[in-house]
Wavefront OBJ file of the C-alpha trace (Angstrom):
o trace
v -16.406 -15.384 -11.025
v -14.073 -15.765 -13.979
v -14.553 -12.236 -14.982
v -13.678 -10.949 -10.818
v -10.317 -13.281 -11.112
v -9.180 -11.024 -14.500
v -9.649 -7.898 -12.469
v -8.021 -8.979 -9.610
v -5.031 -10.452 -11.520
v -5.189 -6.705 -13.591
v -5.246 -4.416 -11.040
v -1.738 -5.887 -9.593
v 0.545 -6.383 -12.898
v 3.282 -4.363 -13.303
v 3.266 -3.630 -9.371
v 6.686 -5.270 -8.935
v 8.222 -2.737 -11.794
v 7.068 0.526 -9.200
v 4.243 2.575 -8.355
v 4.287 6.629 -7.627
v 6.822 9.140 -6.824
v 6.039 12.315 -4.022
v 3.311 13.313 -2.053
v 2.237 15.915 -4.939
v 2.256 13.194 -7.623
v -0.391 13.550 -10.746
v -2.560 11.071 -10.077
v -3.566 8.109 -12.764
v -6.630 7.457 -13.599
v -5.714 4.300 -15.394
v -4.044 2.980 -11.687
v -6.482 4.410 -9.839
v -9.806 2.549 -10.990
v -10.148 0.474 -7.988
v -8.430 3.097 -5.409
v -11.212 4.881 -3.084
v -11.094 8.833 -3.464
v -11.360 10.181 0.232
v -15.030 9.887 0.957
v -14.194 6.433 -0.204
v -11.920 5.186 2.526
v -13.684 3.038 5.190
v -11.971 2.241 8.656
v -12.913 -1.638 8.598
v -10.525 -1.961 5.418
v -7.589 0.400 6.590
v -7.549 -1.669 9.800
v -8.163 -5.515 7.859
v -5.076 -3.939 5.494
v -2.903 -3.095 8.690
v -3.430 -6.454 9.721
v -1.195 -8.375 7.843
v 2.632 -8.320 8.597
v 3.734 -7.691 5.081
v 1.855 -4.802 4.192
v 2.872 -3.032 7.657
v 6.519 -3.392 7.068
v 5.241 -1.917 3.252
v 3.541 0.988 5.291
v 6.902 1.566 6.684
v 8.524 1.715 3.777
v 6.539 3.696 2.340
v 6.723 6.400 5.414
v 10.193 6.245 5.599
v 11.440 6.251 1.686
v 8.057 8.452 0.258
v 7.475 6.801 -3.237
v 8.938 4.053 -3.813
v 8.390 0.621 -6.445
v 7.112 -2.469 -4.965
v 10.425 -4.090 -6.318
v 12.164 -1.332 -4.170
v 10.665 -2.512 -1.245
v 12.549 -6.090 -1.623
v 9.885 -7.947 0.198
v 10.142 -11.431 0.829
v 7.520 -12.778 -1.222
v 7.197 -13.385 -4.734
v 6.567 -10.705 -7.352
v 2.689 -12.253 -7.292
v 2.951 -12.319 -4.000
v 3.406 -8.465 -3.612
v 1.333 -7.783 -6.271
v -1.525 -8.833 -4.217
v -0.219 -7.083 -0.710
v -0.111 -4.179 -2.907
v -3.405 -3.889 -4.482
v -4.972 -4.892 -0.262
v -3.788 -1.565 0.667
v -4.615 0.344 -2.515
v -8.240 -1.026 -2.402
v -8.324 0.351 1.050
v -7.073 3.347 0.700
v -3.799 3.223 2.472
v -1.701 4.192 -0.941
v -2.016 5.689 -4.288
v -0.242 4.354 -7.194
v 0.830 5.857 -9.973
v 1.636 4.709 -13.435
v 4.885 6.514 -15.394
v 5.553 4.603 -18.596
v 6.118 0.707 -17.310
v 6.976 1.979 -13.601
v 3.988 1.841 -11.030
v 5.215 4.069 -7.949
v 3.551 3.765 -4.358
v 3.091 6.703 -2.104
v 1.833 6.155 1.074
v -1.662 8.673 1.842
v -0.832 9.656 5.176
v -2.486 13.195 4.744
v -5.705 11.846 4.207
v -5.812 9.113 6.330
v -4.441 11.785 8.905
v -7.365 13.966 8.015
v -10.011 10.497 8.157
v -8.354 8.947 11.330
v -5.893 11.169 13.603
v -3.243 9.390 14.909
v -3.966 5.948 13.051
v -1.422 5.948 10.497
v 1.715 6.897 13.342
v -0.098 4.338 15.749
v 0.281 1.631 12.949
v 4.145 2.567 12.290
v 4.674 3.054 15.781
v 3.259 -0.408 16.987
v 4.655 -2.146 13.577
v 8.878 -0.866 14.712
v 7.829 -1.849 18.331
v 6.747 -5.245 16.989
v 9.929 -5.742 14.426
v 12.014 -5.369 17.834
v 10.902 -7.421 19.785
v 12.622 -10.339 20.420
v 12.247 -13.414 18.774
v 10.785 -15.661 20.948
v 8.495 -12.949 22.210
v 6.684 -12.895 19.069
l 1 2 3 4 5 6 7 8 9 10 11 12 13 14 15 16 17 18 19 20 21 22 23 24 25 26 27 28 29 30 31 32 33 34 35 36 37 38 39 40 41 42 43 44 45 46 47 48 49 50 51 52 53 54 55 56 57 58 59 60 61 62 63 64 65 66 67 68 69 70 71 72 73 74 75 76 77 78 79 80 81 82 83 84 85 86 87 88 89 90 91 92 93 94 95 96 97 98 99 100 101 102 103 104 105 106 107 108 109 110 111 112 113 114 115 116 117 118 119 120 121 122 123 124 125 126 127 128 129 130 131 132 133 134 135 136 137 138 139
């Protein structure tokens, strides 16, 4: 159990300082040890990822603004906080991050989750903006 709590508190460091930049990016391996390669990526932990309020307004982010840090994002959580949100949708395969010097940059990968499930990733994005106007009360 001990040795599970090191590799979950090592996969997220350095996630608030950034994490990849363009849909072409180099990937690194060094970032990428716990990020599924294609075949990888399972529906029942891009949709548990999508679930969560946070990481869908990342997901937007990261549609609108391509590679971005996580400290770009200016969530409101702590730095631990999106540390965590960030390695959820890593792990299942939403984004890719990449390491340049003490930067981690987050890219959104929407061509192979296009390719895996048509019309998920704009159905998420679509039903996350619906969901951020609505008002108030109505949530």
């Amino acid at each position: 159990m001990k040795q599970e709590r090191g590799a979950e508190q090592g996969a997220g460091r350095g996630v608030g300082r950034g994490e990849g930049r363009g849909a072409g990016a180099r990937r690194s391996a060094a970032a990428d040890a716990d990020q599924p390669d294609r075949d990888g990526i399972r529906l029942d932990a891009v949709l548990h990822a999508a679930a969560d309020p946070i990481r869908r307004h990342m997901l937007g982010v990261l549609a609108e603004r391509g590679e971005v840090t996580a400290a770009e994002m200016n969530l409101p959580v702590t730095r631990a906080t999106g540390s965590y949100h960030c390695r959820i949708l890593r792990q299942a395969g939403w984004t890719h991050t990449q390491v340049r010097g003490r930067e981690r940059y987050l890219s959104l990968r929407r061509e192979e989750l296009d390719a895996l499930y048509p019309g998920l990733v704009d159905a998420v994005l679509t039903a996350e903006r619906t969901e951020q106007e609505r008002p108030a009360q109505a949530k």
